[in-house]
N, C-alpha and C positions, 0 to 999 in steps of 0.2 A: 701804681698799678696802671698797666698799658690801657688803649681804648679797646682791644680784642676782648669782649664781656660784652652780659646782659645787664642793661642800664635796668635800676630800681621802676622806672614804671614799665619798662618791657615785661620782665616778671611778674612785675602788677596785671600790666593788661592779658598775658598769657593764663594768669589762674582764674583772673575774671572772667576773660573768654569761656572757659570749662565751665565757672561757674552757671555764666548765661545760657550756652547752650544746654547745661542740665534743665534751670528752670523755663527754656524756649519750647524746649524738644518732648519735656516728660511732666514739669509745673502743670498747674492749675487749667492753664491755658488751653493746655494741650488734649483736653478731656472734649472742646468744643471739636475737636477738627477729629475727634475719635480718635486719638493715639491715645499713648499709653503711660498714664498718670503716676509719678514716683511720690513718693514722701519727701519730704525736707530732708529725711536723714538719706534715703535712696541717691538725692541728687548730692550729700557734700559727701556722699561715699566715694560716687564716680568721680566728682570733681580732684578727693584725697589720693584716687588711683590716679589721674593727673601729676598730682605731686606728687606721687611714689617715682611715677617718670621724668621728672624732673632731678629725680634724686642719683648723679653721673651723670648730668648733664653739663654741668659747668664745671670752668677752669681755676675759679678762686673759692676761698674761705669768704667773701664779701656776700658774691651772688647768692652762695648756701646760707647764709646772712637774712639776707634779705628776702628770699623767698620763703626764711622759717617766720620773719617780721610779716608777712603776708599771710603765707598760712595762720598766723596766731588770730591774727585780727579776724579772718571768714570764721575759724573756727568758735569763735566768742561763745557761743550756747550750747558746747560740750564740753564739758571739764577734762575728761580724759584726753584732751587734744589740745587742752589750752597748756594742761601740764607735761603734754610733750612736746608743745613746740617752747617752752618757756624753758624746759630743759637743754633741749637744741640748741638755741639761742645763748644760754648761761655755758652750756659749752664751746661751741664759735667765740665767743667772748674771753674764755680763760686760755682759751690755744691760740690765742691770736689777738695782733693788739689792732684796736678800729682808729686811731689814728693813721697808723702805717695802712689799712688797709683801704682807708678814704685817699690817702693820698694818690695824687693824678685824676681823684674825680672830679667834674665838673660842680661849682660852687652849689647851683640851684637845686642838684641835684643831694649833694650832700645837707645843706638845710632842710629839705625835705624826707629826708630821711632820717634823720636826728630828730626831727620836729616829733616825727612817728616815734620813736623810741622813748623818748620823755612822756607824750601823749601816753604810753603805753606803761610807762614809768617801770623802764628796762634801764637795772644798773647796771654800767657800762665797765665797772672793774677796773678800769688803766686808772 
C-alpha cells in the first residue's frame, strides 16, 4: 500500500477531534459559559454523523479498517453500534486480507494497530 492514505492515528485524531469538540462546545462544561448543554448520546450522535462523513472518504479497505477499529472503541457503551462496527470490521476482514493490506505500512504504526485489535480481541480470519 502506497503512503497516499490516512495513517491509523490521523483517523484516530480526526474522530477524537469531533469527539472533543461535542464535549467542549455542548458537555457539561458548556452549561457555565451558557451554551447549550447535549446528552452523552447528543454528543456521540454528532460525533457518528462525523463518521458517516468519513464514510467515501478514503482510498483503501485498510483506512475503512481502521476507522471501523476507532469507531468500535468510542462506541463501547452502545451495543447497537458496537454490533455494527464489529460487523464492518468482520466484513473488511473476509473481503480483504490484512496482511496485504499492512503491507508498505510503517512498522510502529502497524504494531499499534494489531496491538488494538487483539486488545479488542478482533479475529483476524487469514
Amino acid at each position: 500500500m502506497g503512503q497516499d492514505r490516512v495513517s491509523y492515528s490521523e483517523i484516530k485524531a480526526w474522530v477524537l477531534e469531533n469527539f472533543w469538540d461535542g464535549c467542549r462546545d455542548h458537555g457539561p462544561l458548556a452549561k457555565a459559559k451558557g451554551g447549550n448543554v447535549w446528552s452523552l448520546e447528543q454528543i456521540s450522535s454528532d460525533v457518528y454523523d462525523g463518521y458517516a462523513g468519513g464514510v467515501g472518504s478514503f482510498n483503501s479497505p485498510l483506512e475503512y479498517l481502521m476507522l471501523e477499529v476507532v469507531s468500535l472503541v468510542l462506541s463501547c457503551w452502545y451495543p447497537s453500534q458496537v454490533n455494527y462496527h464489529e460487523a464492518r470490521i468482520k466484513t473488511l476482514l473476509s473481503e480483504n486480507n490484512l496482511t496485504q493490506m499492512l503491507q508498505g505500512i510503517p512498522t510502529a504504526e502497524v504494531e499499534e494497530f494489531m496491538q488494538d485489535l487483539k486488545i479488542l480481541n478482533i479475529s483476524l480470519g487469514n
